[in-house]
C-alpha positions in Angstrom: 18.8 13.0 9.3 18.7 14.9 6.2 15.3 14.7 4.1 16.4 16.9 1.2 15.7 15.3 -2.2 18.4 14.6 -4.7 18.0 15.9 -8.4 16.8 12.4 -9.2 14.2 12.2 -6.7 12.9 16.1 -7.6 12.8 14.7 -11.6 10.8 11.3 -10.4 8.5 13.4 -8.3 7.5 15.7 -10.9 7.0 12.6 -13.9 4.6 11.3 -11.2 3.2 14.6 -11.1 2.7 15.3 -14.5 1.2 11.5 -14.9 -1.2 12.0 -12.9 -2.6 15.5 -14.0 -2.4 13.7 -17.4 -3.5 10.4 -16.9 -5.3 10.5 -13.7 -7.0 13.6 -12.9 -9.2 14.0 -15.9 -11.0 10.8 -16.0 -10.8 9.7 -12.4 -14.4 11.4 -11.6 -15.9 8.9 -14.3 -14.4 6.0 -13.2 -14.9 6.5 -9.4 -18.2 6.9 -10.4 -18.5 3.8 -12.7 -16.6 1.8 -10.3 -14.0 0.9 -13.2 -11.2 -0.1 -12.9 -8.5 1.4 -15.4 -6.3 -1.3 -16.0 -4.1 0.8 -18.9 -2.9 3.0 -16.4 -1.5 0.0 -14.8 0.3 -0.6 -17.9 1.7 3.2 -18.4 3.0 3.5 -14.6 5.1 0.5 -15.8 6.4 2.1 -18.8 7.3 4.4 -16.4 9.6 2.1 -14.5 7.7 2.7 -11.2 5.9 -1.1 -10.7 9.5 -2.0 -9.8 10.9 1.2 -8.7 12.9 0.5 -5.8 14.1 -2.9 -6.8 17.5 -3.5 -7.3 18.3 -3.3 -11.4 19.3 -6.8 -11.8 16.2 -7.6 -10.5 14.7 -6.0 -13.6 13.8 -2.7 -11.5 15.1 1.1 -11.4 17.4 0.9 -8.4 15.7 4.0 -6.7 15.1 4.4 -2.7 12.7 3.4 -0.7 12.2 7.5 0.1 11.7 7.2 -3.6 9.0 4.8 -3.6 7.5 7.0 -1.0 7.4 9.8 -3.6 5.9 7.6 -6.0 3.0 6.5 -3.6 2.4 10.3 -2.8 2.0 11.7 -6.2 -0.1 8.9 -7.1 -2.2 9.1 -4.2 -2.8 13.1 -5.0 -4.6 11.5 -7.8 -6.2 9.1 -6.5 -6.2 6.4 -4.0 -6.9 3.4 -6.5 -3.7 3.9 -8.2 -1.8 3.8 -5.1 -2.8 1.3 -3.9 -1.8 -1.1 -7.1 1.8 0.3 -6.7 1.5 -0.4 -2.5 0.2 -4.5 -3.7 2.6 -4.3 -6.2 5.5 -3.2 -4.9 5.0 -3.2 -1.3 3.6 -6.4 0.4 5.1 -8.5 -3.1 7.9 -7.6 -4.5 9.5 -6.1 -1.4 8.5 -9.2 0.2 10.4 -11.6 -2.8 13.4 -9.0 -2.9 13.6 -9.6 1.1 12.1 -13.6 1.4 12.9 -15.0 -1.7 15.2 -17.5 -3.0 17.3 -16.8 -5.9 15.2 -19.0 -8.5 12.0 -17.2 -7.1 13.3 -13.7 -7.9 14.2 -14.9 -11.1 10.9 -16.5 -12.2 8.6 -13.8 -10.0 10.5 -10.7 -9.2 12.0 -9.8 -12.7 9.1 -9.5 -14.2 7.1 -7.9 -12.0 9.7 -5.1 -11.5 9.7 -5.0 -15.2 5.7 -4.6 -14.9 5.4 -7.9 -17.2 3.3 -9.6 -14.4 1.4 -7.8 -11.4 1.8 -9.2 -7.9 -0.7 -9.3 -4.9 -0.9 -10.0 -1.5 -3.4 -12.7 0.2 -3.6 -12.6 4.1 -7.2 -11.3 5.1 -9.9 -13.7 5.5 -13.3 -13.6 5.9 -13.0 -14.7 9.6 -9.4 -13.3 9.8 -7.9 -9.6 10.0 -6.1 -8.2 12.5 -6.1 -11.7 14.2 -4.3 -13.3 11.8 -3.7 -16.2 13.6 -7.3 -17.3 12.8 -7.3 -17.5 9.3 -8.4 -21.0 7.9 -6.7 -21.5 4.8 -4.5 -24.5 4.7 -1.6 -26.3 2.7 -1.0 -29.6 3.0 2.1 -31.3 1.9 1.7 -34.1 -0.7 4.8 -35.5 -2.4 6.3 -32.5 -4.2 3.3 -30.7 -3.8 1.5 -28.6 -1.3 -2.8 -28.7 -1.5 -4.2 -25.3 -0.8 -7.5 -24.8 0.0 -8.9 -21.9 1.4 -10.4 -18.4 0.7 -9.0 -14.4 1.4 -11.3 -11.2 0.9 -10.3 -7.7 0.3 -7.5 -8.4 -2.0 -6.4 -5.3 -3.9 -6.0 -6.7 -7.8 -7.6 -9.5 -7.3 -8.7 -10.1 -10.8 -5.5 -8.3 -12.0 -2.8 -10.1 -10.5 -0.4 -12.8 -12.1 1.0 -13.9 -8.7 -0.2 -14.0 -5.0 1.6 -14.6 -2.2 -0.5 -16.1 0.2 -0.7 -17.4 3.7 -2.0 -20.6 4.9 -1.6 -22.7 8.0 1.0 -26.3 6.8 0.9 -27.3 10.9 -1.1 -27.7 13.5 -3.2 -24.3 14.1 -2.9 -24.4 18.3 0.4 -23.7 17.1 -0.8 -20.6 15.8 1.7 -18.2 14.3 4.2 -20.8 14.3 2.3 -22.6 11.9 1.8 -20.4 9.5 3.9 -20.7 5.8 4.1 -18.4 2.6 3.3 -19.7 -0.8 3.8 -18.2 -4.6 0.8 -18.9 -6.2 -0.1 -18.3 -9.7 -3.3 -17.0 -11.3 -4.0 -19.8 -14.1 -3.4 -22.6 -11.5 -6.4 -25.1 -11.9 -8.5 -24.4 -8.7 -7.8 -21.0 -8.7 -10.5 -18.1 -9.1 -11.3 -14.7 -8.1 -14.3 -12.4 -7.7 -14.3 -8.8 -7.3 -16.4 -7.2 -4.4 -18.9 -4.4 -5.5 -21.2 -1.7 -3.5 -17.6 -0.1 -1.6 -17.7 2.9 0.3 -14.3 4.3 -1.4 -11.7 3.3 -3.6 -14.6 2.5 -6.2 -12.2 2.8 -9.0 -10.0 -0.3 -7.6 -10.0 -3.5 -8.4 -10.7 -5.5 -5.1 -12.5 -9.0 -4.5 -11.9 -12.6 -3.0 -9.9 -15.1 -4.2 -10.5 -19.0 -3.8 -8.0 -21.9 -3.5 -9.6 -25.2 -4.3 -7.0 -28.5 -4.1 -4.4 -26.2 -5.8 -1.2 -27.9 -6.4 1.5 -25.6 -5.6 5.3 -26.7 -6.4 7.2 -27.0 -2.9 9.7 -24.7 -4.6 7.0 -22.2 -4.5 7.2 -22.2 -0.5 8.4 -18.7 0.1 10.8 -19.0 2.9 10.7 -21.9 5.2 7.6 -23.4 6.7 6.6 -22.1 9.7 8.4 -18.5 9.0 4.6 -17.5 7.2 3.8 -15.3 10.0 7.6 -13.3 10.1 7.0 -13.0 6.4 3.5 -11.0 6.8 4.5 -9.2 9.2 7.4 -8.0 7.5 5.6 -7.3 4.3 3.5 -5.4 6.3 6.1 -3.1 7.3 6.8 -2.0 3.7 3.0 -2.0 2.8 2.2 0.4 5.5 5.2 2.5 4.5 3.3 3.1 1.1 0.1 3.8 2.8 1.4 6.2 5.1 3.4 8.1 1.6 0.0 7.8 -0.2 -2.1 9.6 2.6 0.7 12.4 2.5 -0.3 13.2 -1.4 -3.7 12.8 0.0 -3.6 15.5 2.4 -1.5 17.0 -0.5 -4.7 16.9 -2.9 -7.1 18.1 0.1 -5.1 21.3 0.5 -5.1 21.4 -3.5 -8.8 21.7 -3.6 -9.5 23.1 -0.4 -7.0 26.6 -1.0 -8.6 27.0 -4.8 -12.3 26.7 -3.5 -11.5 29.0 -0.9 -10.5 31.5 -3.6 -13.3 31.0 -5.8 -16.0 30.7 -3.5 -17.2 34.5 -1.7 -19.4 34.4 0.9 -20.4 37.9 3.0 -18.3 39.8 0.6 -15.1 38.1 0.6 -13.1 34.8 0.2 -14.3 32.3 2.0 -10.6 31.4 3.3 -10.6 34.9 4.7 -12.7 33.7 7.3 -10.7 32.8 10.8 -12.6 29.2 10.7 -12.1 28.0 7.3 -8.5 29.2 7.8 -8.2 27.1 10.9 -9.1 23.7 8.6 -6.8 25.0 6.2 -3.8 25.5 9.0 -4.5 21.7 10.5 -4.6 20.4 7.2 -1.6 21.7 6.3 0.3 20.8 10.4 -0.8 17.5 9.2 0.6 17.4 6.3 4.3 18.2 7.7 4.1 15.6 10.2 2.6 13.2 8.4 5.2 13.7 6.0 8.4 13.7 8.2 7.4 10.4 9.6 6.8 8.9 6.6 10.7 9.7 5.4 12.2 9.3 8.5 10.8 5.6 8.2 12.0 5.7 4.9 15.7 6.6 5.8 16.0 4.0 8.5 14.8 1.3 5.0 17.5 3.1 3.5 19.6 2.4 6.4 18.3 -1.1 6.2 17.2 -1.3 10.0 14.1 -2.4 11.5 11.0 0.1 11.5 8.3 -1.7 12.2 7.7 0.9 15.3 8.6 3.9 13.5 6.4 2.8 10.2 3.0 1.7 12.5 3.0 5.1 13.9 3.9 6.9 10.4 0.8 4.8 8.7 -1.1 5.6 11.9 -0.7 9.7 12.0 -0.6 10.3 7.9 -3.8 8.0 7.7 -5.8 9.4 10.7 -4.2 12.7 9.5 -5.4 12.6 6.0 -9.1 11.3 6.8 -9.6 14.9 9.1 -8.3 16.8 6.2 -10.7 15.5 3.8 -13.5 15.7 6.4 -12.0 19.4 6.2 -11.9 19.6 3.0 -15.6 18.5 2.4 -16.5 20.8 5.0 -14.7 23.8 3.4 -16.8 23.5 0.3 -20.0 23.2 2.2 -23.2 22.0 0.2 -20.8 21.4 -3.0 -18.5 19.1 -1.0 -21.2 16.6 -0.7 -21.7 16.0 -4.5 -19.4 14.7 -7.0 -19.1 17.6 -9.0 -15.9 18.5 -6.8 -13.5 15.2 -5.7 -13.5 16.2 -1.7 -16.2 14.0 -1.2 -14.3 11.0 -3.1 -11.0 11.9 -1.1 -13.2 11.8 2.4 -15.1 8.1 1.0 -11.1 6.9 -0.1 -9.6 8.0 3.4 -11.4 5.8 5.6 -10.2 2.8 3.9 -6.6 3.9 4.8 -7.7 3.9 9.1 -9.2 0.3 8.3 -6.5 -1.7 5.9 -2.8 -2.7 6.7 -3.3 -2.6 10.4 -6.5 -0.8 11.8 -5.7 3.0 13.7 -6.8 0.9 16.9 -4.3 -2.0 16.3 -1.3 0.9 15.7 -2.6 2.4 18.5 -1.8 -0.7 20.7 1.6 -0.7 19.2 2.8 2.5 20.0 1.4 2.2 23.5 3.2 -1.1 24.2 6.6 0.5 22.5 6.4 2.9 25.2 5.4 1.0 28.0 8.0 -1.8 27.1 5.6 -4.6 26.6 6.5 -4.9 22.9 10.1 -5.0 21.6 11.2 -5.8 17.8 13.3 -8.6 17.3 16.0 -8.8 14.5 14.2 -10.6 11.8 16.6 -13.6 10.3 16.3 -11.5 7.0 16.2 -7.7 6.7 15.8 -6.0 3.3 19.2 -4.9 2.1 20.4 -1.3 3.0 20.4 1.7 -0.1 24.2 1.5 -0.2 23.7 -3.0 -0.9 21.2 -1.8 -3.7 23.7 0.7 -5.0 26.0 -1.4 -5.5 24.1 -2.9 -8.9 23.2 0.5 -10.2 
């Protein structure tokens, strides 16, 4: 496999860049601290073309990679997790999901302008009572004429007040059916019976928007059933596939932004008579850090290239989001560690990078539940089977450029 970058991708990487450091870097601090959510910048990464950035153009997005929407994820992420992780909503678990699930009217109506970054797509699986078992959530839709009637309630959704469309999960059969029961809905923000409310007092990712939203007798069209019924649980799973790519990328620019801070403190700070990153200790955080962050990010792009490819990853993406994540939580544990008393105040943004990174070992598949997975890939208990619809390869993308 070859993981050089193409002039294009070298160009896109350093816009991000330059975003960020413009955009991002010099007001983040406040707004962590706040717990505001900058909804503007939402607004500029879409001027940018990225909120639909690897989307096919006649979808209404730029036509890039999905190696490229890695890059995005990991410039972003140097900034700051929050921004991230409305491109990894976005992008990832919705319009990756419509691009692969959808019908033609749906992409139409939902996809084009949310590659165009007109509307903002979420994602609504988690419940209160339902994570990693996701066959327990409670939410139900339940056909009436034309109609479905949703009723139910998710937590932890990323945009939650943000968002113009959801797609969300809910059970439309009998739930000892479990997974086979489950079915996908479009479901749009100014629906009567819909509302949302954000969730305060987080550990990390302070700046993001993230709440609950509530279904209650929401009439959603049966053309707004996003594949067949029953397929709900194929659907999250593989929207979970492209989420956790992005995740994965993102925690690569966040071991990117540990090092960052880490290698100019160790400069600054003198300790004994010298640089502090001339002591064998310190240099041995720095060296992992940096290990970490050339694994991390080879397994993120060879997942990438196999999306390229347009062949299944699921195993090769679980244990990408599993290494980068648990990767970049010891680098800012590092990092905070490295700058010693001043790492644990806010005056220096190691000790937001170390509250952000434990989100990342929770979210899109906990590090015990990827864990699991690699395990059984190896002892041959688990083995993926070809979903009835793949996203298209980079050369079926191509083609519309």
């Amino acid at each position: 496999m070859n993981f050089s970058f193409s002039e294009e991708q070298n160009m896109l990487r350093q816009t991000v860049r330059d975003f960020v450091d413009k955009e991002i870097m010099p007001n983040i601090a406040e707004w962590d601290r706040k717990g505001h959510f900058e909804s503007s910048i939402i607004s500029k990464i879409a001027d940018l073309g990225l909120m639909g950035v690897c989307i096919p153009e006649q979808y209404g997005g730029s036509g890039m990679d999905y190696n490229s929407l890695a890059i995005v994820c990991e410039e972003l992420e140097r900034g700051d997790t929050t921004f991230r992780t409305a491109v990894s909503v976005h992008v990832g678990l919705n319009s990756m999901t419509l691009l692969q699930w959808g019908s033609e009217e749906q992409k139409k109506k939902y996809l084009v302008p949310q590659a165009k970054g007109e509307k903002i797509g979420a994602f609504g699986l988690t419940e209160p009572g339902a994570g990693s078992d996701v066959a327990a959530l409670q939410t139900t839709a339940v056909k009436d004429g034309d109609y479905y009637i949703l009723n139910g309630q998710k937590t932890w959704i990323s945009l939650c007040d943000v968002a113009d469309h959801f797609i969300v999960f809910a059970y439309t059969g009998d739930k000892a059916e479990k997974h086979r029961a489950i079915s996908a809905f479009i479901v749009e923000r100014d629906w009567e019976g819909f509302s949302s409310k954000a969730i305060k007092g987080k550990l990390g990712i302070r700046a993001g928007n993230t709440g609950e939203i509530f279904f209650e007798d929401i009439r959603v069209p049966k053309e707004n059933l996003l594949g067949e019924e029953g397929e709900g649980f194929k659907i999250a799973m593989a929207a979970l596939d492209n989420g956790r790519f992005t995740v994965a990328a993102g925690a690569v620019g966040q071991i990117a932004a540990c090092i960052e801070a880490s290698v100019k403190y160790c400069h600054d700070r003198k300790t004994f008579g010298k640089e502090i990153g001339q002591h064998q200790l310190v240099q041995q955080m720095i060296a992992k850090m940096e290990a970490g962050y050339q694994m991390s990010r080879l397994l993120v792009y060879r997942a990438g290239q196999l999306k390229n490819e347009g062949k299944r990853n699921t195993r090769e993406t679980s244990l990408a989001k599993w290494q980068a994540c648990d990767f970049a939580n010891k680098a800012a544990d590092d990092a905070v560690q490295i700058h010693g008393a001043y790492g644990y105040s806010d005056e220096y943004p190691v000790e937001r990078y170390l509250r952000n990174s434990k989100a990342t070992v929770i979210y899109e598949g906990t590090r015990e539940i990827h864990t699991i997975m690699q395990a059984e890939y190896v002892l041959g208990y688990r083995e993926d089977k070809k979903l009835n619809k793949m996203l298209p390869a980079w050369e079926d993308l191509y083609q519309y450029n």
